[in-house]
PAZAPA-4460 file (N, C-alpha, C; in steps of 0.05 Angstrom, whole numbers, plus 32768, in hexadecimal, padded with zeros to 4 digits):
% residues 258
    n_x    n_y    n_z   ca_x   ca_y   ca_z    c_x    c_y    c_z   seq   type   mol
   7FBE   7F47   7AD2   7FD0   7F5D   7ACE   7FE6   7F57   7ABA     1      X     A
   7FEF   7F41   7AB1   7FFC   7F35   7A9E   7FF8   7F43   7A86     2      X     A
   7FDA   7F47   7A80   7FE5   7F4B   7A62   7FDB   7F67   7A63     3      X     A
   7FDB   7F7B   7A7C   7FDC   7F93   7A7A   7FC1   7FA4   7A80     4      X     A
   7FBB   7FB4   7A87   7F97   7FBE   7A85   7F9A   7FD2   7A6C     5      X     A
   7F70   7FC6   7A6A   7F6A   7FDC   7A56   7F65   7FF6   7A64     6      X     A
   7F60   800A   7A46   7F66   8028   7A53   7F4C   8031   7A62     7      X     A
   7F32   8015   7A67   7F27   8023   7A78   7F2E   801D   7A94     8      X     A
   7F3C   8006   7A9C   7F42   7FFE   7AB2   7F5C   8013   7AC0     9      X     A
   7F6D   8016   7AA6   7F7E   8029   7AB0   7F79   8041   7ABC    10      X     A
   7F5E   8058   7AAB   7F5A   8066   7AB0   7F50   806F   7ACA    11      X     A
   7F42   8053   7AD3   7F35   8057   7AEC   7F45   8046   7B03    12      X     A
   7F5E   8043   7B00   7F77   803D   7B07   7F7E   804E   7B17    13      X     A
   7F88   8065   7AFA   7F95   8077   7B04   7F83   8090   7B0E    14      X     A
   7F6C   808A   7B05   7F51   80AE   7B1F   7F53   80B8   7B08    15      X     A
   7F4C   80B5   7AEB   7F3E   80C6   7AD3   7F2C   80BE   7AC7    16      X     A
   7F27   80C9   7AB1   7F11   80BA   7A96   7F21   80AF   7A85    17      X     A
   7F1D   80A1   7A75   7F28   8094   7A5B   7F27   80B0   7A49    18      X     A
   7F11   80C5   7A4A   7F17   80DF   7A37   7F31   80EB   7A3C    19      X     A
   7F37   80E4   7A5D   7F54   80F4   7A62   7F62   80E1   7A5B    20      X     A
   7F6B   80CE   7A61   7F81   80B6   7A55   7F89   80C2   7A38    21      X     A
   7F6F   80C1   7A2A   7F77   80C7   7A05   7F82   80DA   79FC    22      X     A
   7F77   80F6   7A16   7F81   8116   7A13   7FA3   8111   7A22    23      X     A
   7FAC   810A   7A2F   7FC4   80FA   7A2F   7FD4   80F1   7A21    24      X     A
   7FC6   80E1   7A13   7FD2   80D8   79F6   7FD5   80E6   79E9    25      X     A
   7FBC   80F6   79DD   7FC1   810E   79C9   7FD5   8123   79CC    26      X     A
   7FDF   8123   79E3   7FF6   813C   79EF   8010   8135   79F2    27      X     A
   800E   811C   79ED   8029   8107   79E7   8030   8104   7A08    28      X     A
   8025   810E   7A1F   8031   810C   7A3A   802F   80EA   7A3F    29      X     A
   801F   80D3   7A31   8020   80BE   7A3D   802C   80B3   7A1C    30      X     A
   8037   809F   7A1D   8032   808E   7A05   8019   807A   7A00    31      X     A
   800F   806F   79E9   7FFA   8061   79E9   8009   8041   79E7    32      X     A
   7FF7   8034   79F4   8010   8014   79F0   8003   8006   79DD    33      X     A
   8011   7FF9   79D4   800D   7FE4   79BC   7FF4   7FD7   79C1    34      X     A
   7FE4   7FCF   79AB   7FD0   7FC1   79AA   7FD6   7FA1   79B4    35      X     A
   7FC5   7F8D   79C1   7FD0   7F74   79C4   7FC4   7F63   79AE    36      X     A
   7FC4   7F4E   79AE   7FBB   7F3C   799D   7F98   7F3D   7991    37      X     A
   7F94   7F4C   79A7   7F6E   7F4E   79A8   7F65   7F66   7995    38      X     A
   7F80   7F75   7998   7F70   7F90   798D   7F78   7FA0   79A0    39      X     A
   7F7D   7F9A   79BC   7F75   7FAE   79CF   7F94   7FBD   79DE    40      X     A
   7F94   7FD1   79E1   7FA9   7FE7   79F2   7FAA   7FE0   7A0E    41      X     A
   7FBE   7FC6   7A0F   7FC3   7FCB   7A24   7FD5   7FD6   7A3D    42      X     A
   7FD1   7FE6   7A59   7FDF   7FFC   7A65   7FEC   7FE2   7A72    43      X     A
   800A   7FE7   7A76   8019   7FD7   7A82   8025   7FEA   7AA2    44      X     A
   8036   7FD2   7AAF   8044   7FF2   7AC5   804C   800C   7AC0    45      X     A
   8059   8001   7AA3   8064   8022   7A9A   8055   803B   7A89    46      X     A
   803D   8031   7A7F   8030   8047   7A72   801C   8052   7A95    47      X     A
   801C   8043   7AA3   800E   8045   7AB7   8015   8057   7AD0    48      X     A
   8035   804E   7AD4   803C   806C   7AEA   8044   807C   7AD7    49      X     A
   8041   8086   7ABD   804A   8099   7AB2   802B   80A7   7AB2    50      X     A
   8017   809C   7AAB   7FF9   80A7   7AB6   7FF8   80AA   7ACC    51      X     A
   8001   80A3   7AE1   7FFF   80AA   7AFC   8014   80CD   7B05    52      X     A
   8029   80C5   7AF6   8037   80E0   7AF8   8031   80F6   7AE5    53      X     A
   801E   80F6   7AD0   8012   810C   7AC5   7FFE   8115   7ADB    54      X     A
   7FEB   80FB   7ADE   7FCB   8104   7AEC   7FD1   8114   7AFF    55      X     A
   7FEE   8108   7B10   7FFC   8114   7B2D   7FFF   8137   7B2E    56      X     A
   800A   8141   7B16   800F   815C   7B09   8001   816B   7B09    57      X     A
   7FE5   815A   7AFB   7FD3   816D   7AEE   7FC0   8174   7AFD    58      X     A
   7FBD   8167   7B10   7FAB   816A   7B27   7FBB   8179   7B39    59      X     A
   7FD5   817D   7B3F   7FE9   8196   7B49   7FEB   81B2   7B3E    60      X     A
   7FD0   81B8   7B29   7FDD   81CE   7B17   7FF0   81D0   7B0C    61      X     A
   7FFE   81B8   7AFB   800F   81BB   7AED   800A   81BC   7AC4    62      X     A
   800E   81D3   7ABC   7FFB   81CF   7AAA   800B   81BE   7A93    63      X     A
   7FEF   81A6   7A86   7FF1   8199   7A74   800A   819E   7A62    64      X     A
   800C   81B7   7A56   802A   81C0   7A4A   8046   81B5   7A52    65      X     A
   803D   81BE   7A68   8056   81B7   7A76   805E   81A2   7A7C    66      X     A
   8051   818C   7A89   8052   816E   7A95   8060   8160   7A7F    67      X     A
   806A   815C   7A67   8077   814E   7A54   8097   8150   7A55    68      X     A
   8099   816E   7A5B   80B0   8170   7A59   80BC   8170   7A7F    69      X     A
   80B5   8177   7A93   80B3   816F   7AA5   80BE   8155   7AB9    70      X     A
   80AF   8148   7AAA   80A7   8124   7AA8   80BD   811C   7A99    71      X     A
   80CF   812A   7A8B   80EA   8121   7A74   8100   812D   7A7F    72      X     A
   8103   8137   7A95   8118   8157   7A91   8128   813B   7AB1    73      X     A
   813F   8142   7AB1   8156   8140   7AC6   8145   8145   7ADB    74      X     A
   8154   8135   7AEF   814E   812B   7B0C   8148   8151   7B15    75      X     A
   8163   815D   7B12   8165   8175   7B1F   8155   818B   7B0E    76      X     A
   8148   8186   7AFF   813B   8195   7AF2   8121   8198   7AF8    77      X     A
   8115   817B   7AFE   80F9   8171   7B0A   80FA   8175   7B21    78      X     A
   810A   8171   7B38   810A   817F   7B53   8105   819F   7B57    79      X     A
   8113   81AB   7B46   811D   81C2   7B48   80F5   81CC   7B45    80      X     A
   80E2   81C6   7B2D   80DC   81D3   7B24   80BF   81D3   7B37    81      X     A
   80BE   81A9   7B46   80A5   81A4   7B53   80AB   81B7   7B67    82      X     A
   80C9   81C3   7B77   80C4   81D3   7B83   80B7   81F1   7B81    83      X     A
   80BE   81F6   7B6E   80AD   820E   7B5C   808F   820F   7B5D    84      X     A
   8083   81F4   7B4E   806D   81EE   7B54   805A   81F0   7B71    85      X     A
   8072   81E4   7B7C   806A   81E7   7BA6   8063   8201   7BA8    86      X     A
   806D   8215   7BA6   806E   822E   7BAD   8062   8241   7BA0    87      X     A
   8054   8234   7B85   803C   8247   7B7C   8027   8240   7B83    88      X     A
   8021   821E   7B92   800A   820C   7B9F   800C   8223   7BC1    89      X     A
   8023   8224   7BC8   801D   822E   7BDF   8010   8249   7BD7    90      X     A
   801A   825E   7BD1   8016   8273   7BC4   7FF5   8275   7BBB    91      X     A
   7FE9   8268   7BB1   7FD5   825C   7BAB   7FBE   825D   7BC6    92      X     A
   7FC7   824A   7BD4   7FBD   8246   7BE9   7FB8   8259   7BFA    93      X     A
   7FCC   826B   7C04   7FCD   828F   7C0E   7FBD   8294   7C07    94      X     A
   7FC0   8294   7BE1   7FA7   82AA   7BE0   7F86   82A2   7BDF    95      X     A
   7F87   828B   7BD6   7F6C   8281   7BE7   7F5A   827E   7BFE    96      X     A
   7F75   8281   7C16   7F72   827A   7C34   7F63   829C   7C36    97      X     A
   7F76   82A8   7C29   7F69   82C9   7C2D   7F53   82D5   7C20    98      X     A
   7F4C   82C1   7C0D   7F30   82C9   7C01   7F1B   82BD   7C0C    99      X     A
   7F1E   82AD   7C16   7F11   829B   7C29   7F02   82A7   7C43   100      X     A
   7F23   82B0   7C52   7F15   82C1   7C6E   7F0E   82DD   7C5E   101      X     A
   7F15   82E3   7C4D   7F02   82FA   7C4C   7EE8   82FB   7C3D   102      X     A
   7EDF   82EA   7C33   7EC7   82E1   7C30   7EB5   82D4   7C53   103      X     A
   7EC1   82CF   7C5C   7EBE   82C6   7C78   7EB5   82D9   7C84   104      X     A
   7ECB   82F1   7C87   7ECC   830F   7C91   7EAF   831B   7C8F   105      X     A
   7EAD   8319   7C67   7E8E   8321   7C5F   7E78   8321   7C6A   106      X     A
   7E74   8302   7C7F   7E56   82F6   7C84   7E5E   8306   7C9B   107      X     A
   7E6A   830C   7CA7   7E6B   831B   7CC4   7E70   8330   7CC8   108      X     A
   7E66   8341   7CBB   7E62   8361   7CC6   7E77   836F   7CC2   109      X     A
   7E80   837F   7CDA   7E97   8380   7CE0   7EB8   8380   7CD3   110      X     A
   7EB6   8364   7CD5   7EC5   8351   7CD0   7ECF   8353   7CB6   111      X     A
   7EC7   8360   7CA3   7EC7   8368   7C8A   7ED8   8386   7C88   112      X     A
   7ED8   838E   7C95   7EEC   83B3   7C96   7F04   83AD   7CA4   113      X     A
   7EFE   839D   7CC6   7F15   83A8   7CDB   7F19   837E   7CE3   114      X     A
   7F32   8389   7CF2   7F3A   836D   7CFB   7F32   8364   7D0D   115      X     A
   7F3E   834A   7D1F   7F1E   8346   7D37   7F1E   8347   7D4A   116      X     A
   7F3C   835B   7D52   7F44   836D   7D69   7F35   8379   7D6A   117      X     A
   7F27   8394   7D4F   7F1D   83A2   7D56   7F02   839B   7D51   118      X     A
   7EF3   8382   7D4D   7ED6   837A   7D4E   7ED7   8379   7D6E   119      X     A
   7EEF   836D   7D7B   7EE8   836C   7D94   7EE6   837A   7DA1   120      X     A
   7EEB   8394   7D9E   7EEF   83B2   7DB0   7ED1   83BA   7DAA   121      X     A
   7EBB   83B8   7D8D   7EA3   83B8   7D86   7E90   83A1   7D99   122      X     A
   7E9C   838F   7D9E   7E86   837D   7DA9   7E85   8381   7DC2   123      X     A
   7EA0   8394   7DD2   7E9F   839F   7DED   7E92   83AF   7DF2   124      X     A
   7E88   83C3   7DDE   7E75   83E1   7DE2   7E63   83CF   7DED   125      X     A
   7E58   83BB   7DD5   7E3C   83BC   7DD6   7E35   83AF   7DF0   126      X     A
   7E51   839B   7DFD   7E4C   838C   7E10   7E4C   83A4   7E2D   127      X     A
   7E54   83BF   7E27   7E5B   83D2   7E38   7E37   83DD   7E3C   128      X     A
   7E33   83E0   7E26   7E17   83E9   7E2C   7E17   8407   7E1B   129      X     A
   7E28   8407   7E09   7E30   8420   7DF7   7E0F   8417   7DDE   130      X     A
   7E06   8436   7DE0   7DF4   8435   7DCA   7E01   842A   7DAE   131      X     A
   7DE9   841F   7D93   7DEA   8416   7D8C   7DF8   842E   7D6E   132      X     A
   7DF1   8445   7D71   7DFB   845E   7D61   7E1C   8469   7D6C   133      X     A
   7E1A   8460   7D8A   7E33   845B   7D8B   7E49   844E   7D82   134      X     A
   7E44   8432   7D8A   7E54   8424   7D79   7E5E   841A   7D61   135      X     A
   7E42   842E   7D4A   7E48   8433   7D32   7E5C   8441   7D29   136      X     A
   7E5B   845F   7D3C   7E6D   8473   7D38   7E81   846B   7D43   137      X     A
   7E8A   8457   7D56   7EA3   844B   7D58   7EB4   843A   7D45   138      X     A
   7E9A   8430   7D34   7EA5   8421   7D1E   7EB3   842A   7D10   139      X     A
   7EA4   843C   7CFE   7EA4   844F   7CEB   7EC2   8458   7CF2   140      X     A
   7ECD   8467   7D0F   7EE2   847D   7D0F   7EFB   8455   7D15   141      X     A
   7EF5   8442   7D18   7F08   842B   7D11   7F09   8425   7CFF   142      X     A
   7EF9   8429   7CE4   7EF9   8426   7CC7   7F11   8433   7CC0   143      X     A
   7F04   8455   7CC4   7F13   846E   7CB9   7F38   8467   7CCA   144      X     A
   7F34   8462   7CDE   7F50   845D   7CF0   7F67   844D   7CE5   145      X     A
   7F59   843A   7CDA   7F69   8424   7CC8   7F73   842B   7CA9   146      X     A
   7F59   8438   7C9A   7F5F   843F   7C80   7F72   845C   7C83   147      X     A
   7F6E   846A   7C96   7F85   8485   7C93   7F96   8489   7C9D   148      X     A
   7F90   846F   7CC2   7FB0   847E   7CD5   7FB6   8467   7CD3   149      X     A
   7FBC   8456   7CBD   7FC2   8432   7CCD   7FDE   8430   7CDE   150      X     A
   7FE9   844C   7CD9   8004   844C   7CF0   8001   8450   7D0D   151      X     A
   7FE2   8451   7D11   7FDB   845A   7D38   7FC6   8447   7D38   152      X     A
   7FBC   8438   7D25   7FA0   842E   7D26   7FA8   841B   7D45   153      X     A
   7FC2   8405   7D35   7FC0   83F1   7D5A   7FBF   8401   7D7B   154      X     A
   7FD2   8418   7D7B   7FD3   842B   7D8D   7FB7   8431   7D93   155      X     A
   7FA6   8437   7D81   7F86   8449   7D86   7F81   8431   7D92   156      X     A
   7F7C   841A   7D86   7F74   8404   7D8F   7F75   83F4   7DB1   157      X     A
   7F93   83FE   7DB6   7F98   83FD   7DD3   7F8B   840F   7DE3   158      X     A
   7F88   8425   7DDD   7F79   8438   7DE4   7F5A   8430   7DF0   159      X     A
   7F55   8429   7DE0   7F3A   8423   7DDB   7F31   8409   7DF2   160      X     A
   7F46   83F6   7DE7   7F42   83E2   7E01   7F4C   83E6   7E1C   161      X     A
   7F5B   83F3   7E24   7F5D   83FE   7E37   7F49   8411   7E4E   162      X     A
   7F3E   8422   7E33   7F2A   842B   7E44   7F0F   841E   7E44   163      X     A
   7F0F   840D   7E41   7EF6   83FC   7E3F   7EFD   83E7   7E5A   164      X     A
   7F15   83E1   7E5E   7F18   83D5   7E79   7F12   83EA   7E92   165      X     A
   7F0B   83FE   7E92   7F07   8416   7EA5   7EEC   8418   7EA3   166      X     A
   7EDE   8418   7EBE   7EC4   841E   7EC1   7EBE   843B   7EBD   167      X     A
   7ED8   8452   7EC9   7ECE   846C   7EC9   7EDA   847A   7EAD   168      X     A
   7EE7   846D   7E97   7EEF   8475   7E81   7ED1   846C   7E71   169      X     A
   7EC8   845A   7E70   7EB0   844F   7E6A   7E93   8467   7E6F   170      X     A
   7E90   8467   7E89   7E84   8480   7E92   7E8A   849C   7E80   171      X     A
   7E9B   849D   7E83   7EA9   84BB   7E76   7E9D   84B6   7E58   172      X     A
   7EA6   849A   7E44   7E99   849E   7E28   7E7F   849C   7E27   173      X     A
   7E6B   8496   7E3A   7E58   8493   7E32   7E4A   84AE   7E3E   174      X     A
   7E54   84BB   7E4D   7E4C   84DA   7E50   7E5C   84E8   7E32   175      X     A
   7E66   84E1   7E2B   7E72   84F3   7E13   7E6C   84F2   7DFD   176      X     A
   7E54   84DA   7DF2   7E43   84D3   7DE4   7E2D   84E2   7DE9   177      X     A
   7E28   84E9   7E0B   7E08   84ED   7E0F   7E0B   850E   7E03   178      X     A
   7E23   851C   7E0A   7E2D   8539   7E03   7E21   853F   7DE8   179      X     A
   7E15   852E   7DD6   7E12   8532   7DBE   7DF6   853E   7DBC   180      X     A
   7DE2   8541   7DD2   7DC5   8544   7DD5   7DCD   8565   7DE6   181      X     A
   7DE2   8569   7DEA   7DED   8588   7E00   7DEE   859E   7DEC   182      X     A
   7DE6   85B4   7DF3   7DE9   85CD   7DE1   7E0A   85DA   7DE6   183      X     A
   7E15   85D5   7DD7   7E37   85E1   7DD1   7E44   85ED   7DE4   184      X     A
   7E28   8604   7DF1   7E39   8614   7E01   7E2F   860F   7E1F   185      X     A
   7E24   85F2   7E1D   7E22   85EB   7E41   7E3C   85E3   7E4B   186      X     A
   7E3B   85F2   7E65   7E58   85E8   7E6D   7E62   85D0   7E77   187      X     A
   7E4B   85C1   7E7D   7E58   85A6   7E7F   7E6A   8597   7E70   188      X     A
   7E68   85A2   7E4C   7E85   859F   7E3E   7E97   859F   7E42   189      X     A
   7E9D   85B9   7E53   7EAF   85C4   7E5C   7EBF   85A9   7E73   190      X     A
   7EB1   85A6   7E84   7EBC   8596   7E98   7EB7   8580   7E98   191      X     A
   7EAA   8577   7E7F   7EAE   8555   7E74   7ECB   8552   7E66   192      X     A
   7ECC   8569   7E58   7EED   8569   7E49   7F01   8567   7E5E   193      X     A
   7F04   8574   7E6C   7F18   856F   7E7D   7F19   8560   7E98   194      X     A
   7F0B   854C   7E9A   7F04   8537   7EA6   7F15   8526   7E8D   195      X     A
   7F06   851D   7E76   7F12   850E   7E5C   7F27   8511   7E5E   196      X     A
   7F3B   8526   7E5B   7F49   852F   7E54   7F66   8524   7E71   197      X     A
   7F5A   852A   7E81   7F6B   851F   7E99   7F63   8500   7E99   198      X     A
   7F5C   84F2   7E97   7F58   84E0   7E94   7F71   84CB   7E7F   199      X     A
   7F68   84DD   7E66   7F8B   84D4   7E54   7F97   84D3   7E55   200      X     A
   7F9F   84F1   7E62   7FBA   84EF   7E71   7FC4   84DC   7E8E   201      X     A
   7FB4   84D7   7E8F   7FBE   84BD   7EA6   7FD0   84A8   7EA3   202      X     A
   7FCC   84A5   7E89   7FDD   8498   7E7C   7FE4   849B   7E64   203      X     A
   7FFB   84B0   7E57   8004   84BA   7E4A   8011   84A5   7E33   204      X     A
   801C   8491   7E34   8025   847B   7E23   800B   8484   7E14   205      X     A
   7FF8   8473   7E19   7FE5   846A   7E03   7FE1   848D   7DF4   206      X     A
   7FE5   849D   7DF9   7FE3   84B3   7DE6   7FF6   84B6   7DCC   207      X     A
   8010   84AF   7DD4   8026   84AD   7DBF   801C   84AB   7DAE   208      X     A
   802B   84BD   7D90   8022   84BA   7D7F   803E   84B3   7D6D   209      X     A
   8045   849B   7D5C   805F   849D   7D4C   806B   84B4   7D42   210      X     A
   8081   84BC   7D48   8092   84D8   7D34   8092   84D2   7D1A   211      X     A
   8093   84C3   7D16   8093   84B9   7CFD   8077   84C9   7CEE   212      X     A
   805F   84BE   7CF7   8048   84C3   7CED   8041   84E0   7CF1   213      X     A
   804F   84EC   7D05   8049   8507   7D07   8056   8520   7CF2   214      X     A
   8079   850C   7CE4   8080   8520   7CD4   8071   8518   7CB2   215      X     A
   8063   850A   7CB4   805A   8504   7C96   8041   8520   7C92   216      X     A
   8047   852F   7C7F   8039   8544   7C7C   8014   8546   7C77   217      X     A
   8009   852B   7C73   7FEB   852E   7C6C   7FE1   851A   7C8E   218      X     A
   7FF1   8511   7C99   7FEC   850D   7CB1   7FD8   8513   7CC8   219      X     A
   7FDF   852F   7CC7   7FC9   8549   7CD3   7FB0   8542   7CC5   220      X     A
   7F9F   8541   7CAA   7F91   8542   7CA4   7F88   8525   7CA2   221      X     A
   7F98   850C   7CA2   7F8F   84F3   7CA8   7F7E   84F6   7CC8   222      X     A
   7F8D   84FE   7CD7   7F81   84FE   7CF5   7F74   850C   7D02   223      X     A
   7F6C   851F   7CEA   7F5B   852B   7CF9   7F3B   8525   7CE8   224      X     A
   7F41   8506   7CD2   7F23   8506   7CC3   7F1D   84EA   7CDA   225      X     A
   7F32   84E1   7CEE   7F21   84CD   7CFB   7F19   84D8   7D1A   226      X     A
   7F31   84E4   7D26   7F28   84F5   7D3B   7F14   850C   7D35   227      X     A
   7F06   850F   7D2E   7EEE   8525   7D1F   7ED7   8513   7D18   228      X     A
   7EDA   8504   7D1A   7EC4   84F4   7CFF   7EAC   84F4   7D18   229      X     A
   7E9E   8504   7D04   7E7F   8506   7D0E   7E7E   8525   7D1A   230      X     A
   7E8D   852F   7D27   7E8F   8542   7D32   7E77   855C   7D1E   231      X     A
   7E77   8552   7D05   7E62   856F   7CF2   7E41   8561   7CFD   232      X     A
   7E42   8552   7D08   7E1C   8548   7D12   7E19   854E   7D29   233      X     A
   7E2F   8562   7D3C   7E2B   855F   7D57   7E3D   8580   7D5F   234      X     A
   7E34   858C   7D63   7E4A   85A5   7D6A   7E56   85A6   7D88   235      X     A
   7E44   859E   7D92   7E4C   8590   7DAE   7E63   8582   7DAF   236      X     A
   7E5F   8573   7DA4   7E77   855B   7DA3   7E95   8565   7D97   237      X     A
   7E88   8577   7D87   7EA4   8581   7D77   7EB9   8591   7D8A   238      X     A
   7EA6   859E   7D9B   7EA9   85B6   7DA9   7EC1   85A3   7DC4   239      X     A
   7EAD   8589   7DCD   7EB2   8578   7DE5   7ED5   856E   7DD2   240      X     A
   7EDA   8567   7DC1   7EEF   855B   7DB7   7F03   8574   7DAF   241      X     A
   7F02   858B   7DA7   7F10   85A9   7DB0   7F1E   85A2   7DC1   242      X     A
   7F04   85AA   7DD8   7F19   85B0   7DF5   7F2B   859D   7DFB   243      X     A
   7F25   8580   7DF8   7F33   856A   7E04   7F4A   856F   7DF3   244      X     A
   7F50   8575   7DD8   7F65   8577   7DC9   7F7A   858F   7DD9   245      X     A
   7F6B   85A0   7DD5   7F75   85BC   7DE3   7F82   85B1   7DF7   246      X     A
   7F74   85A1   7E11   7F8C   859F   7E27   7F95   8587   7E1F   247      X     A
   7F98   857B   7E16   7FA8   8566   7E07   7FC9   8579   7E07   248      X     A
   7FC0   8582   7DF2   7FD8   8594   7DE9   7FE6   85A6   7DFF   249      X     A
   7FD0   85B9   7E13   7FE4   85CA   7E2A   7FF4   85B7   7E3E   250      X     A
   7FEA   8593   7E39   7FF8   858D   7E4A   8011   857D   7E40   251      X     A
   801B   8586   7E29   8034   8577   7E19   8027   8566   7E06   252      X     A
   800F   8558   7E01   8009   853F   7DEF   800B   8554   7DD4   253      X     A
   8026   853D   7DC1   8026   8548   7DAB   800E   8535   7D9D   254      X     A
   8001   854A   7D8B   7FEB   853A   7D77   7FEB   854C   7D62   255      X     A
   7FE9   8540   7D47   7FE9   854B   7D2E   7FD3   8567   7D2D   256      X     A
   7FE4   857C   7D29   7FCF   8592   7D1F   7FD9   859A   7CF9   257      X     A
   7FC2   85AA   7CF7   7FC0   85B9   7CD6   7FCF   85D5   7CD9   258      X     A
***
């Protein structure tokens, strides 16, 4: 170590190539040291942690440009700026972490539209015994729920798990699914709705709807493309979601109309 290493020993010293050592040189970020008696360049301590505090940089995303003057600049200048640097590394990292799980999201279904609250409220149907066109169309109106009401979506959400802890709310949706095979004007509509319908009201909280979201003027037509959705493949159904609205409303539940 006396009379210094050559720049291949250095290079692999410091975790590069000798091509990077020279591109170093060429950028003026290292100096080159004097030749010794042999001919040869040799790196002493000091051309050596000054290669160590470029390589340190540049492998930080600090770009080449910059590291010269950096590497020269006041104590409080170099603090000030590695903090800078910290915080576009973190920044960085965010947005990686997020491209990441949502590439993650991708391989899993689901997992790709809604969050995994609401994969779990999907993995309850199916564990409920809810058909499999069901739980599509459940998807589908938690897609639409998020992209148009995201101001009721958690609310719907409670909703949802709530009645899924109920054996006879359970019962009730899966008769209200079967309503979809019923001709419009059988009356069992009639007295499936207001079975449903008393049923909600049982507990009135989970109906609330924000004031907020109710005075925003395209509101009405947000809520009524997820509460509707499907309703044009089934007249039955359309008919069964009417009435429940209808006494929704004679019994005080404010809900967005047109």
């Amino acid at each position: 170590m006396a009379d210094g290493l050559t720049i291949g020993q250095a290079a692999a010293f410091v975790g590069v190539t000798i091509k990077t050592v020279r591109h170093y040189h060429r950028l003026g970020l290292v100096d080159e040291p004097d030749r010794d008696g042999s001919g040869y360049r040799r790196y002493r301590s000091s051309e050596l942690f000054r290669l160590v505090q470029v390589r340190t940089l540049a492998a930080s995303g600090v770009p080449l440009a910059e590291i010269g003057d950096l590497l020269d600049a006041d104590p409080e200048t170099f603090a000030a700026t590695l903090d800078s640097i910290h915080l576009q590394l973190t920044e960085r990292i965010e947005d990686l972490t997020t491209r990441r799980d949502r590439l993650r999201r991708l391989d899993h279904g689901d997992r790709a539209l809604l969050p995994d609250r609401a994969c779990a409220v999907l993995d309850r149907l199916a564990e409920l015994g809810f058909s499999t066109d069901y739980v599509a169309s459940q998807r589908e109106a938690l897609v639409l729920a998020r992209a148009l009401v995201p101001e009721i979506f958690d609310s719907f959400l409670t909703r949802l798990e709530h009645s899924l802890d109920d054996p006879e709310s359970v019962d009730l949706a899966k008769r209200g699914w079967d309503a979809k095979a019923w001709d419009p004007a059988d009356p069992r509509i009639e007295e499936l709705a207001s079975t449903l319908a008393d049923k909600l009201l049982a507990d009135r909280a989970l109906l609330a709807i924000p004031t907020g979201f109710q005075q925003q003027p395209d509101a009405a037509s947000r809520y009524a493309m997820v509460n509707h959705h499907r309703e044009d493949e089934s007249p039955s159904v359309a008919r069964l979601n009417a009435l429940i609205e209808a006494k929704l409303r004679a019994a005080g539940v404010t809900l967005p109309s047109r």
